[in-house]
DRENPA-3360 file (N, C-alpha, C; in nm, 2 decimals, always signed):
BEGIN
1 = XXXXXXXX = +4.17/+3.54/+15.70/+4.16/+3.56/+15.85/+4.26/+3.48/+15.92 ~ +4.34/+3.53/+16.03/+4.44/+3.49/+16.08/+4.42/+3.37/+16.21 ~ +4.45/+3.29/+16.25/+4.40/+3.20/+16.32/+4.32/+3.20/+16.46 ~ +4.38/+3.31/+16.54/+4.36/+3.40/+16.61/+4.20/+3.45/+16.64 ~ +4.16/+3.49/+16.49/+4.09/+3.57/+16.46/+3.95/+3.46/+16.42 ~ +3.97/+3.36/+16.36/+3.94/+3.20/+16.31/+3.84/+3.13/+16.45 ~ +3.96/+3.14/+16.54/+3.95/+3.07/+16.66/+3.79/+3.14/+16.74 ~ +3.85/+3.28/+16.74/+3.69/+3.39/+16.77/+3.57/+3.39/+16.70;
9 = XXXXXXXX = +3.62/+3.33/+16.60/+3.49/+3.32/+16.53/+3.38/+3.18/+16.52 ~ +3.48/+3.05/+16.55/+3.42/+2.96/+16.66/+3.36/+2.98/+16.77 ~ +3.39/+3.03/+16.86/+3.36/+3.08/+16.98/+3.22/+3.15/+16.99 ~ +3.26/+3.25/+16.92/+3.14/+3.33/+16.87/+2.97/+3.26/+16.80 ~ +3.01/+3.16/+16.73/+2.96/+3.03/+16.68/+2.87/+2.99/+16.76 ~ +2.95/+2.88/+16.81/+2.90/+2.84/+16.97/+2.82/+2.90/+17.03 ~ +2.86/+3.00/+17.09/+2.83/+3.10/+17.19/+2.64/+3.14/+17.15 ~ +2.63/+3.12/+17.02/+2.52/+3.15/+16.94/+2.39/+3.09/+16.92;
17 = XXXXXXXX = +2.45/+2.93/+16.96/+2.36/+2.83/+16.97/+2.31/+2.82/+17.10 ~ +2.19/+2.77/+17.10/+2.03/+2.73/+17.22/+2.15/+2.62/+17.28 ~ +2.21/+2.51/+17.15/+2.23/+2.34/+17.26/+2.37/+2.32/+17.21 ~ +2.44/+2.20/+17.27/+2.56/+2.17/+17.22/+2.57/+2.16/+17.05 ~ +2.66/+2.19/+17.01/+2.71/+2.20/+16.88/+2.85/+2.09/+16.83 ~ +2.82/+2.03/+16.71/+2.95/+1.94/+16.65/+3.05/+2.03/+16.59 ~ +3.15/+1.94/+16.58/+3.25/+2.02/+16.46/+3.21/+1.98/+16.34 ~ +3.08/+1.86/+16.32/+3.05/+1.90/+16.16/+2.96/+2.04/+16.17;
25 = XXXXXXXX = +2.90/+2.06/+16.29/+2.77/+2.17/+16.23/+2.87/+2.34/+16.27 ~ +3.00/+2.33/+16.27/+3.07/+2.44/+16.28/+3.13/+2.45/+16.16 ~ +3.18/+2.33/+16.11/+3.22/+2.35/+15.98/+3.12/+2.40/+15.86 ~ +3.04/+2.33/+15.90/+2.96/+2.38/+15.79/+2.92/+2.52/+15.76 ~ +2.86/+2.59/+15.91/+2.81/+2.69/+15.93/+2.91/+2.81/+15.88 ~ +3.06/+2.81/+15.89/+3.18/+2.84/+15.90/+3.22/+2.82/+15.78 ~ +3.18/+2.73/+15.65/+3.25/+2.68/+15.54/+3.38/+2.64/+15.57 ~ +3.44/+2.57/+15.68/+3.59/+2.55/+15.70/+3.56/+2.39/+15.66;
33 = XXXXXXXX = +3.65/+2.31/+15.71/+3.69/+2.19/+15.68/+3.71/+2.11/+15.86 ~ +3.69/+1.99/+15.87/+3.61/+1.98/+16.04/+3.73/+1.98/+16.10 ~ +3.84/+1.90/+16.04/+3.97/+1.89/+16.08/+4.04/+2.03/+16.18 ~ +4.03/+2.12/+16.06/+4.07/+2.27/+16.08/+3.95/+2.30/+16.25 ~ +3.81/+2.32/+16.23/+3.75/+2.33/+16.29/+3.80/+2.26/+16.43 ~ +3.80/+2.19/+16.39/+3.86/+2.05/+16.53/+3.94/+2.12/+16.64 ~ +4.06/+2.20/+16.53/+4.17/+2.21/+16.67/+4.11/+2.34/+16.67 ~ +4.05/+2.44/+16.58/+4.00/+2.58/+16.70/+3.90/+2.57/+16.74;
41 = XXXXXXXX = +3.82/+2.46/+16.73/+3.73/+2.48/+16.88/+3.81/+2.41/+17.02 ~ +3.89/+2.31/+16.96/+4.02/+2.28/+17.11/+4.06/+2.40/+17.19 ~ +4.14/+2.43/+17.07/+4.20/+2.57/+17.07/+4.10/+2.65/+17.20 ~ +4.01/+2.71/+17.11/+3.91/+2.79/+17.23/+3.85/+2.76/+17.32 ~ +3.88/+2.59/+17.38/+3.84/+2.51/+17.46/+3.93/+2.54/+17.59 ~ +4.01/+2.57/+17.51/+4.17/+2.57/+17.59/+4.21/+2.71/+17.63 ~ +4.14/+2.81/+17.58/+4.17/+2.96/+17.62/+4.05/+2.97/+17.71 ~ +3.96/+2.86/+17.74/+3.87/+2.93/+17.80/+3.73/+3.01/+17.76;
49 = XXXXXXXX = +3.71/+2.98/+17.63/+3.62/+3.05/+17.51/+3.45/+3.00/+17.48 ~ +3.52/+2.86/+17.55/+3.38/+2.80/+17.53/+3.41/+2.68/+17.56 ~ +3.31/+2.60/+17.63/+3.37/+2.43/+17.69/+3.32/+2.35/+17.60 ~ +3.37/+2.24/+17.62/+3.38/+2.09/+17.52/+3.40/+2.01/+17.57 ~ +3.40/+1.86/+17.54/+3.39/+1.70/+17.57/+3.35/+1.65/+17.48 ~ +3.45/+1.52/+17.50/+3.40/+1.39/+17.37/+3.27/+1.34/+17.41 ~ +3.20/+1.31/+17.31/+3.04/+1.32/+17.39/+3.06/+1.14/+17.37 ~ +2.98/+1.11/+17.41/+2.99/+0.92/+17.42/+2.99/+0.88/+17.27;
57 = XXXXXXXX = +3.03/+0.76/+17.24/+3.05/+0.73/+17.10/+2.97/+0.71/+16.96 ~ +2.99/+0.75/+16.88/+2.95/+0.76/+16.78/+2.91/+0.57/+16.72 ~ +2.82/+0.57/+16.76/+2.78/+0.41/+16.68/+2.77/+0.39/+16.53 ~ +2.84/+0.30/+16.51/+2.82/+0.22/+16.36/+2.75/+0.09/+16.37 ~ +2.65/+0.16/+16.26/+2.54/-0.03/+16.25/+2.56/-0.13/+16.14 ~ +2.57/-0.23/+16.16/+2.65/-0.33/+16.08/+2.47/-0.37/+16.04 ~ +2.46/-0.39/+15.91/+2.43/-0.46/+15.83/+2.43/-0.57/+15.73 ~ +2.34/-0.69/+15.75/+2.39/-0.79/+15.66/+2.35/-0.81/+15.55;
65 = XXXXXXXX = +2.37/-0.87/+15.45/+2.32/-0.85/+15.34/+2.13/-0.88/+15.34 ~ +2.11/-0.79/+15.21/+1.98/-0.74/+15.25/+1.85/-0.90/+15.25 ~ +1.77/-0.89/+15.35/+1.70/-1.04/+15.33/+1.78/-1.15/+15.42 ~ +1.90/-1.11/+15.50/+1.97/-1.24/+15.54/+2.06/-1.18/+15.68 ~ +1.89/-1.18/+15.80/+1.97/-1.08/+15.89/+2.02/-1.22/+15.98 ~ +2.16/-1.16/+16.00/+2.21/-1.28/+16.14/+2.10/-1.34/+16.26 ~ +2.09/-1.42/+16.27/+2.03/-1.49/+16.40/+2.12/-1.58/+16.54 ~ +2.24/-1.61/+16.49/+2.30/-1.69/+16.54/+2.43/-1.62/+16.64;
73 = XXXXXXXX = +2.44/-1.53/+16.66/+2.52/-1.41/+16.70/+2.68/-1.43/+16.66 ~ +2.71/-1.45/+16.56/+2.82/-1.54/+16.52/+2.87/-1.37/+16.46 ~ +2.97/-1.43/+16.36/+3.06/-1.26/+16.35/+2.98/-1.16/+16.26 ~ +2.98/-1.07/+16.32/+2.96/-0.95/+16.17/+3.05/-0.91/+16.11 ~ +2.96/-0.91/+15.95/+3.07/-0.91/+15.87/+2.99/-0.83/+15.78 ~ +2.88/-0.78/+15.76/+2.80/-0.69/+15.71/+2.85/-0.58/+15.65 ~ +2.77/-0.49/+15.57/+2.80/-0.34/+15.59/+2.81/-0.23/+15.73 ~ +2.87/-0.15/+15.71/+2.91/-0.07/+15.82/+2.83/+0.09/+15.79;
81 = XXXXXXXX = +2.76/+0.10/+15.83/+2.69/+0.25/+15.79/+2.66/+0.31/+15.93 ~ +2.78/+0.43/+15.91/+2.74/+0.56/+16.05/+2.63/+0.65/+16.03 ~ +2.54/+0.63/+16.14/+2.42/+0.73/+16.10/+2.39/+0.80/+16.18 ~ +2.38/+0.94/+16.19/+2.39/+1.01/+16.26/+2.26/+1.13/+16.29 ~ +2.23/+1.11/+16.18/+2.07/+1.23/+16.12/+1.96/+1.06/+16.09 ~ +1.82/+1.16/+16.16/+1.69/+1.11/+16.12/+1.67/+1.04/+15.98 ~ +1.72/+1.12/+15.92/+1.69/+1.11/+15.76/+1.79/+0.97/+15.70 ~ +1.94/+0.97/+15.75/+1.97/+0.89/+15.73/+1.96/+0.73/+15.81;
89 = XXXXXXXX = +1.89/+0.73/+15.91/+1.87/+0.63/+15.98/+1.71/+0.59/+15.94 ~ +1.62/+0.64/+15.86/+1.52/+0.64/+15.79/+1.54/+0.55/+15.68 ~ +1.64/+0.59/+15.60/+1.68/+0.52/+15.50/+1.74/+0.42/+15.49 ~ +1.84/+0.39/+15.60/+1.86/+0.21/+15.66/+1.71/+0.17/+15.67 ~ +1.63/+0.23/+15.72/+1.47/+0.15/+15.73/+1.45/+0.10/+15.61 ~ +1.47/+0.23/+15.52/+1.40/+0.18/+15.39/+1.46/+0.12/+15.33 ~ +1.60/+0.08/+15.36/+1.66/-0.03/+15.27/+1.67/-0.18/+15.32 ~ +1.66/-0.19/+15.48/+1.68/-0.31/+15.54/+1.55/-0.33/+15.58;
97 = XXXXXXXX = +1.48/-0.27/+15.59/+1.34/-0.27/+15.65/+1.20/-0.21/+15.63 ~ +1.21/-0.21/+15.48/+1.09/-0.18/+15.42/+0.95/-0.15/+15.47 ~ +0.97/-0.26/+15.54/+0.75/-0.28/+15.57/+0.78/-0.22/+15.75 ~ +0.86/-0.20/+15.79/+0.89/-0.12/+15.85/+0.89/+0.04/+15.91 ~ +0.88/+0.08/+15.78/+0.92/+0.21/+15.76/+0.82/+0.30/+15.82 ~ +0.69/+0.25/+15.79/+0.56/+0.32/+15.85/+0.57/+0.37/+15.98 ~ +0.61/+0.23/+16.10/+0.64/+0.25/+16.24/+0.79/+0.31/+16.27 ~ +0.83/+0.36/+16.22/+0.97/+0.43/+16.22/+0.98/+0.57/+16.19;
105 = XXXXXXXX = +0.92/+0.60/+16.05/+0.89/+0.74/+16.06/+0.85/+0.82/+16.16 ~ +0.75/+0.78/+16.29/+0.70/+0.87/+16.33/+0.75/+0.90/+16.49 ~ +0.86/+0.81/+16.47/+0.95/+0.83/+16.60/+1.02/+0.96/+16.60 ~ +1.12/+0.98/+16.77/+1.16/+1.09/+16.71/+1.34/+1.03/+16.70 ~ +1.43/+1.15/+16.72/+1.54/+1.05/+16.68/+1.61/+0.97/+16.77 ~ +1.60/+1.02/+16.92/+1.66/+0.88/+17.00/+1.55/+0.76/+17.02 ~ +1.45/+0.77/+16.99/+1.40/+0.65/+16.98/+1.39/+0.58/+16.81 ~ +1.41/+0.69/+16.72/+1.45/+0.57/+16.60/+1.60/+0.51/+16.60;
113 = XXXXXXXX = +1.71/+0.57/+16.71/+1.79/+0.52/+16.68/+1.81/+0.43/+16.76 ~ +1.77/+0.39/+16.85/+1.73/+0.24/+16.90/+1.67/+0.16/+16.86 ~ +1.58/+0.19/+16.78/+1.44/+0.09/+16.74/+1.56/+0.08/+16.57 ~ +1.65/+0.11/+16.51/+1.74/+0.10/+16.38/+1.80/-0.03/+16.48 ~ +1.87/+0.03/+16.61/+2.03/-0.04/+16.67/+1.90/-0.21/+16.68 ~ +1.77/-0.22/+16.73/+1.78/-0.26/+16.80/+1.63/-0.43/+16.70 ~ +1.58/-0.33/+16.60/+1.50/-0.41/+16.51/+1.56/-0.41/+16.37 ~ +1.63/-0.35/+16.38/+1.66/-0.32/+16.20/+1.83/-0.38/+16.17;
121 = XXXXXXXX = +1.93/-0.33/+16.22/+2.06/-0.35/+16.25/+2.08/-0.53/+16.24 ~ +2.17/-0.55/+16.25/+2.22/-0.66/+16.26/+2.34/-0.69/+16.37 ~ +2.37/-0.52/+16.40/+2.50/-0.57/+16.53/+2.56/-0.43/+16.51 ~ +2.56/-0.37/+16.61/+2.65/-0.20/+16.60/+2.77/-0.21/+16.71 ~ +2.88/-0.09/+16.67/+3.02/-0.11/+16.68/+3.01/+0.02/+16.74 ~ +3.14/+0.05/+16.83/+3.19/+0.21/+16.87/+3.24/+0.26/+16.76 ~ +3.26/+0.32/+16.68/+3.36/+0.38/+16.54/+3.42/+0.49/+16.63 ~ +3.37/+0.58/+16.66/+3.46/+0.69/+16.73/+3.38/+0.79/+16.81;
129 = XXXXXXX = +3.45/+0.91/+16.90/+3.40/+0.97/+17.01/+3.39/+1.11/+16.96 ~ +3.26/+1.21/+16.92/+3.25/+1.29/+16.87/+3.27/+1.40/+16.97 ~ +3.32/+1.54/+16.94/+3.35/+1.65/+17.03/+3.20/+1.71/+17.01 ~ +3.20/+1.77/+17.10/+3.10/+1.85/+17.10/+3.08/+1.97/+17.24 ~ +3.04/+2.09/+17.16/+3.12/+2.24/+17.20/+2.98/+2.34/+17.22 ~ +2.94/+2.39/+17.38/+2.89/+2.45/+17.43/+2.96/+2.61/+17.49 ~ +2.86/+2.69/+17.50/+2.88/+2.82/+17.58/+2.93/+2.80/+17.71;
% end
């Protein structure tokens, strides 16, 4: 399929979804690669095909080693894990926060991801600014 032709079928994509859409869940939907994805949903951002914006930043949650969370607000120097889905911000529960887990599950996902950033975490970072692509 010719780029042209690529680009329409982003669009088309998009166009197809209820709510805003990422370039991972185009790529996937699309079997492309997000990179590729990246510049034709620009691309069709740019012909006028469908709108987009860097949505506010993508947070990374620093973790310290397990049993030995910072108290003293001194540097982090932890692990770095981007979490982006329910399931994986679940599983920082279950690894940093076991006894936890009970009152976590039954949140939905912007309040488990505050209640990760904000009882569980050890200190979160900007990593980067994700696109994301509406009708």
């Amino acid at each position: 399929m010719n780029r042209e032709n690529r680009i329409r079928q982003v669009a088309e994509y998009v166009r197809n979804q209820s709510e805003e859409v990422s370039v991972k869940d185009i790529a996937e939907a699309l079997d492309l690669s997000k990179s590729y994805v990246r510049e034709l949903a620009r691309d069709a951002r740019e012909e006028g095909l469908i709108e987009g914006q860097k949505s506010k930043p993508v947070i990374g949650y620093i973790f310290e080693e397990r049993g030995r969370a910072r108290t003293d607000g001194g540097e982090r120097n932890g692990e770095l894990r981007v979490l982006t889905t329910r399931e994986a911000l679940l599983q920082a529960v279950r690894d940093f926060a076991p006894e936890r887990y009970g009152e976590a599950s039954g949140k939905d996902l912007e309040e488990l991801r505050k209640f990760v950033r904000n009882q569980v975490a050890d200190g979160t970072t900007p990593v980067c600014h994700a696109w994301r692509f509406s009708a």
